[in-house]
C-alpha positions as CSV (number, residue, x, y, z in Angstrom):
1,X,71.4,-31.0,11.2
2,X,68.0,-31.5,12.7
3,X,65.4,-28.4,12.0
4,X,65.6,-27.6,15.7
5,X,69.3,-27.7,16.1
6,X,71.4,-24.6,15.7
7,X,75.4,-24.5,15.9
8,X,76.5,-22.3,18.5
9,X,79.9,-22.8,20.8
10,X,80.0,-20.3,23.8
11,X,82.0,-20.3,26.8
12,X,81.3,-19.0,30.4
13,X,82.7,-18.8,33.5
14,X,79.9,-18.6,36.1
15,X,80.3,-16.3,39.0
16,X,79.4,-17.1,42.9
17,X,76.1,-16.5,42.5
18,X,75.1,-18.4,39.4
19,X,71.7,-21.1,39.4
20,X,70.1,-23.2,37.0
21,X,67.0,-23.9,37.2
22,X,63.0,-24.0,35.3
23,X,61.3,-21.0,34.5
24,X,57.6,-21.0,33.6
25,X,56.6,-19.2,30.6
26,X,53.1,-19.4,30.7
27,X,50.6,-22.3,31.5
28,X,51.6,-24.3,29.3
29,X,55.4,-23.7,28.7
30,X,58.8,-23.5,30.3
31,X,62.5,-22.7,30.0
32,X,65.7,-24.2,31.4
33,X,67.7,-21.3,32.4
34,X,71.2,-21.0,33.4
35,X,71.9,-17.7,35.2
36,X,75.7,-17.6,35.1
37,X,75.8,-14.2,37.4
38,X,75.7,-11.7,35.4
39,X,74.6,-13.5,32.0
40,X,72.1,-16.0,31.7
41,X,70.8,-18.7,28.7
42,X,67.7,-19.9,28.4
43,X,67.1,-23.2,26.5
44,X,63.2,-22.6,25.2
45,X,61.7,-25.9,23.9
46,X,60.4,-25.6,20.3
47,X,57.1,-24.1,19.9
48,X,55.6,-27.1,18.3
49,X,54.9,-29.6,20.7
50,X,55.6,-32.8,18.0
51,X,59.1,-31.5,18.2
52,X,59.4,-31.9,21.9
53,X,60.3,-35.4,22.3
54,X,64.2,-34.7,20.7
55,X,64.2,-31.5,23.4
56,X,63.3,-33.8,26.1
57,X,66.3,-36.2,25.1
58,X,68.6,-33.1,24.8
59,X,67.2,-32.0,28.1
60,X,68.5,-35.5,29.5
61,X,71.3,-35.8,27.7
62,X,72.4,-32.0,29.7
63,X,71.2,-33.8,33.1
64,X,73.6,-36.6,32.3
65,X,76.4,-34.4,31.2
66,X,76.6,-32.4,34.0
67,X,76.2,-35.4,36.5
68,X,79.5,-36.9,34.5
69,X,81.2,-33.5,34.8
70,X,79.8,-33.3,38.9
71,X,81.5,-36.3,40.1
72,X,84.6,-35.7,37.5
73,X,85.1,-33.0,40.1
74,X,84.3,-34.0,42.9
75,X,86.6,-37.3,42.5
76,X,89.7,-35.3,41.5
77,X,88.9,-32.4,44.1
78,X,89.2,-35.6,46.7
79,X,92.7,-37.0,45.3
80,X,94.1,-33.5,45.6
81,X,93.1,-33.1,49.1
82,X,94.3,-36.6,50.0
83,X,97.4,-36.1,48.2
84,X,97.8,-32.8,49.7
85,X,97.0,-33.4,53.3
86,X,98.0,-37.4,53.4
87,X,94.8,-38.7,54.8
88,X,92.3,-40.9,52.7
89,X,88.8,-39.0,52.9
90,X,87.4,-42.1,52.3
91,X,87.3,-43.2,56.1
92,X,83.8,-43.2,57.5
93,X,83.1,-39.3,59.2
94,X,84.7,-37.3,57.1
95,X,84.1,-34.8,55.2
96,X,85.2,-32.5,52.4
């Protein structure tokens, strides 16, 4: 386990009006923070800057993840309204 690394498994389930986003901490740092409505976790980078390069990749490597998981959803939202309803909502002008 890296120095920077700490175990920890956790499970949420965001309400309507939860956000992500950065938060600056002061002029020369900032947060990712996930406000889940009503709790919120902020991922703080570590305070010495040599360490940062392995938060940037874990930073990435959340982007990525949550891309995957994006279209995971949105694909098999589609299939279950097409399977419900009959009609392909892959024909040009429609929407879902």
């Amino acid at each position: 386990m890296k120095d920077w690394e700490v175990a920890f498994n956790a499970q949420w389930k965001p309400g309507p009006e939860a956000a992500a986003g950065m938060h600056q901490v002061g002029p020369d740092m900032a947060t990712l923070v996930i406000y889940l409505d009503p709790d919120s976790l902020a991922l703080m980078p570590p305070a010495d800057p040599a360490k940062w390069p392995a938060f940037v990749g874990l930073l990435r490597q959340l982007r990525d993840g949550a891309q995957a998981v994006a279209d995971f959803l949105e694909e098999h939202r589609r299939l279950a309204i097409e399977q419900e309803t009959g009609v392909s909502l892959e024909l040009p002008g429609l929407t879902y």
